[in-house]
C-alpha positions, 0 to 999 in steps of 0.5 A: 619928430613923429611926423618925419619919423612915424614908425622908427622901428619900421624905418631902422628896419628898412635901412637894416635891410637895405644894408644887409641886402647890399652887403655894405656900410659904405656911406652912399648905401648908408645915406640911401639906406636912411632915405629909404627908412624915412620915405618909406617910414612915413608912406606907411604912416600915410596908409593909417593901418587899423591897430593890431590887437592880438586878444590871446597870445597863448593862442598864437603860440599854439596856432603856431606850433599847429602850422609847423606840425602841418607845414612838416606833415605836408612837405612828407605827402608831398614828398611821397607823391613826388617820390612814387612818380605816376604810381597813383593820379594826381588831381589838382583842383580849386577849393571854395572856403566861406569865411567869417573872419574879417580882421585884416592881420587875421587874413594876412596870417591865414594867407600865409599859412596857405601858401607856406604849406606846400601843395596849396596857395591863396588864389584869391578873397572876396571880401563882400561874400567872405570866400577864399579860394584856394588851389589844392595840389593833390585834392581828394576830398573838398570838404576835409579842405573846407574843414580844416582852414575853417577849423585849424587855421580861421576858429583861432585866428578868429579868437586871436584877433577878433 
């Protein structure tokens, strides 16, 4: 069974969705709905992803209520650009960011992080260096960047998953 079926959870999910994007329980969409779950169920058993181990939810939590805090404050700066129009200069620029944390799940958060928060977006990772780039919408000051990622976001994913 588990070699059909090696993620239920992630095959009902596929097919949940495929339902829910199709707006149908008609049986064809219900049979290529199970296919899908099936097929895609076992090629990400095939991909063998490392194990999640979470060290410290209370952490995540926290983590999280810190993200939305700066997801909230971010949309308001930006906001007031927009809003003052070409009263004050915009200057967009690219922010290198060393990096310690390796854990695969640890950058997956972090990337989603930086790109949910409006005015920045993961431009790109190298691995082997441990440097994230990023691209700063209204950039003032480089190292308040660097500071941040590496102190909000990289200092408890580190402890949550590392």
């Amino acid at each position: 069974m588990r070699r059909w079926l090696p993620y239920p959870a992630m095959s009902l999910f596929i097919l949940a969705t495929w339902l829910v994007l199709n707006q149908s329980l008609a049986p064809g969409h219900l049979l290529l709905g199970v296919i899908l779950g099936l097929v895609l169920g076992a090629a990400f058993g095939r991909l063998q992803p490392p194990p999640l181990r979470i060290r410290d939810r209370r952490r995540l939590l926290r983590l999280g209520a810190v993200v939305v805090a700066d997801v909230i404050r971010s949309n308001l700066a930006l906001l007031r650009i927009l809003v003052a129009g070409r009263a004050r200069a915009v200057r967009s620029g690219f922010v290198t960011i060393p990096l310690q944390l390796t854990d695969p799940y640890g950058l997956a958060v972090l990337a989603c992080i930086i790109t949910a928060t409006p005015g920045t977006i993961w431009m790109s990772y190298r691995a082997r260096e441990g440097l994230l780039l990023i691209h700063v919408f209204d950039l003032v000051d480089e190292g308040e960047w660097v500071r941040t990622i590496t102190e909000r976001y990289e200092t408890p994913l580190r402890e949550i998953f590392e």
